[in-house]
N, C-alpha and C positions, 0 to 999 in steps of 0.2 A: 648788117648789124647783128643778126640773129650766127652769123660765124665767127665775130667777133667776143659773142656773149660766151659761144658753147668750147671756145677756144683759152679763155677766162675763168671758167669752170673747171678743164682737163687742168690747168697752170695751177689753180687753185687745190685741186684733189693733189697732185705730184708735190706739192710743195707740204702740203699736211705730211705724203710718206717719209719727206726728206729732212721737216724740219727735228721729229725724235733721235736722229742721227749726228746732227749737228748740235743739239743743245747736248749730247754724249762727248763730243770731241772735246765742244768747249771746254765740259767741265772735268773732261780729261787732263786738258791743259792746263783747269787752275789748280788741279792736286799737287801735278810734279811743280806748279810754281809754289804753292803752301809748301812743298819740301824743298826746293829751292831756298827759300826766302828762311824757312826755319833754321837751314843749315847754314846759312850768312849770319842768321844773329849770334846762334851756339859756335859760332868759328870767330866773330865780333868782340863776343865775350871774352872768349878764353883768350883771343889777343890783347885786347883791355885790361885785365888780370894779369898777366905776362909782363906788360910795360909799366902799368900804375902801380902793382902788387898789392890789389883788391879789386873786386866787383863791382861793376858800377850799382848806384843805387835808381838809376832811371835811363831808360835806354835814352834819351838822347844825349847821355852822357858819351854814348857810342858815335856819334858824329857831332858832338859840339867842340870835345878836346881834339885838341894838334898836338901829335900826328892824328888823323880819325882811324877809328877801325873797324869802319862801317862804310862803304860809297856814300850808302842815303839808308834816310829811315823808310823800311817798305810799310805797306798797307799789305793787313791778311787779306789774302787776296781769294779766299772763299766767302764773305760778306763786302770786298774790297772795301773796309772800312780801316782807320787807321790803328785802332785799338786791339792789340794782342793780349792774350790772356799771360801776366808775368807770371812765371815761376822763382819765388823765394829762396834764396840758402833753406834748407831744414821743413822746408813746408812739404807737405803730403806727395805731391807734384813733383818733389824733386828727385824722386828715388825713379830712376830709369827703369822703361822696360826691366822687367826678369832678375832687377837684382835687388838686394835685402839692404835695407840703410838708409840713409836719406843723402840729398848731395849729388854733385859728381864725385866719378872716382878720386880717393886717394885726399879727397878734403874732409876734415873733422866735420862732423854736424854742430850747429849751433841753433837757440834755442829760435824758435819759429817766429815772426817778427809779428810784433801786434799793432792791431790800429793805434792811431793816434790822433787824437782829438783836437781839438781849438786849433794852431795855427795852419793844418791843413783843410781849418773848413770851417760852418758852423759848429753848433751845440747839434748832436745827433749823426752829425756826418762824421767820416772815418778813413783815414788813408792807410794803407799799408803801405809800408817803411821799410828795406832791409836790400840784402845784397840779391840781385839777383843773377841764377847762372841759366836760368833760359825761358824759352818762350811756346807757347803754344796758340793754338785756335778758339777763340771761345763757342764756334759755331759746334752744337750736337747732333751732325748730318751723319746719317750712313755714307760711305766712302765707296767711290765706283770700285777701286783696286783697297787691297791691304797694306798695311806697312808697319814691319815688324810685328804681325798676329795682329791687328789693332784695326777696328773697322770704322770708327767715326773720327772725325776731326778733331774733335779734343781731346781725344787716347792718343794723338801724333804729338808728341812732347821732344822739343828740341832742347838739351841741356850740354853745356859745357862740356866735352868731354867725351861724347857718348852721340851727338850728330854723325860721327864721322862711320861708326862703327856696321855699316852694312855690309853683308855680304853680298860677294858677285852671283846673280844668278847665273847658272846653267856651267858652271865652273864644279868639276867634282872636289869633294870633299870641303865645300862652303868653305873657301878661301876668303880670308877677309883682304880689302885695299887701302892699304894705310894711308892718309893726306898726302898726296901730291908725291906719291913712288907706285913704282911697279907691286903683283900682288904677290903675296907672299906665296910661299910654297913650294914645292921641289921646281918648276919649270921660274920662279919669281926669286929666285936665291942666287 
């Protein structure tokens, strides 16, 4: 009994070293899924704008129409809840990392969409209403890794346009890889 206790113990101490390593992995693996998932919707979008020639106004507008241009609606998958924080045509949120404007590239801004009252709700409640071209996190966690300068969760803004635009690490002269081709640059031409 008494080998069985102290055997119990050693299993118990080894698994305290082990478990801060794994609860790291895990949440390694929900980050590249939150960019996964974020670059599905801003890829979603911009295909729904494409076919329909306008934004949808609520993501399941993304997999309700046929043809869909979405597999399935995801769950942010750093609170695994089903609720992503939307980004607005023209709202604050829309203006990408590093650039001056509102919007994805190459779209006029229009004016920021305001709540609306009564038939989205009671007296007091408020829906926003308007096109949206992409999606973010609502969670304000520090991030294990960066992505594009950006350290928390809800700085990682996925919009129309501007998902796709990463550069190749460890590639010299930060060569960008355009959607689904080789990357550019003297060896990419």
């Amino acid at each position: 009994m008494v080998a069985i206790v102290i055997g119990m113990a050693i299993m118990a101490i080894l698994l305290m070293g082990v478990a801060p390593s794994i609860a790291m992995v895990m949440k390694r693996e929900r980050e590249k899924e939150l960019l996964f998932r974020g670059k599905q919707y801003a890829r979603a979008i911009a295909l729904f704008q494409k076919r329909y020639g306008r934004y949808p106004n609520e993501l399941k507008e993304l997999y309700e129409n046929r043809p869909r241009t979405i597999r399935k609606l995801f769950k942010e998958p750093m609170c695994n809840c089903p609720d992503w924080h939307i980004i607005y045509q023209g709202s604050p949120d829309a203006n990408p990392v590093g650039q001056s404007g509102f919007g994805p590239p190459g779209v006029p801004p229009r004016p920021v969409p305001t709540p609306t009252p009564g038939v989205f709700g009671g007296p007091g409640k408020t829906k926003t209403v308007g096109q949206i071209i992409g999606v973010r996190s609502e969670l304000h966690e520090e991030a294990l890794a960066e992505w594009r300068g950006q350290k928390f969760y809800d700085e990682w803004r996925f919009i129309v346009g501007d998902a796709d635009r990463d550069t190749m690490s460890g590639v010299p002269g930060g060569m960008r890889m355009p959607p689904g081709g080789p990357p550019t640059g003297p060896r990419g031409r």
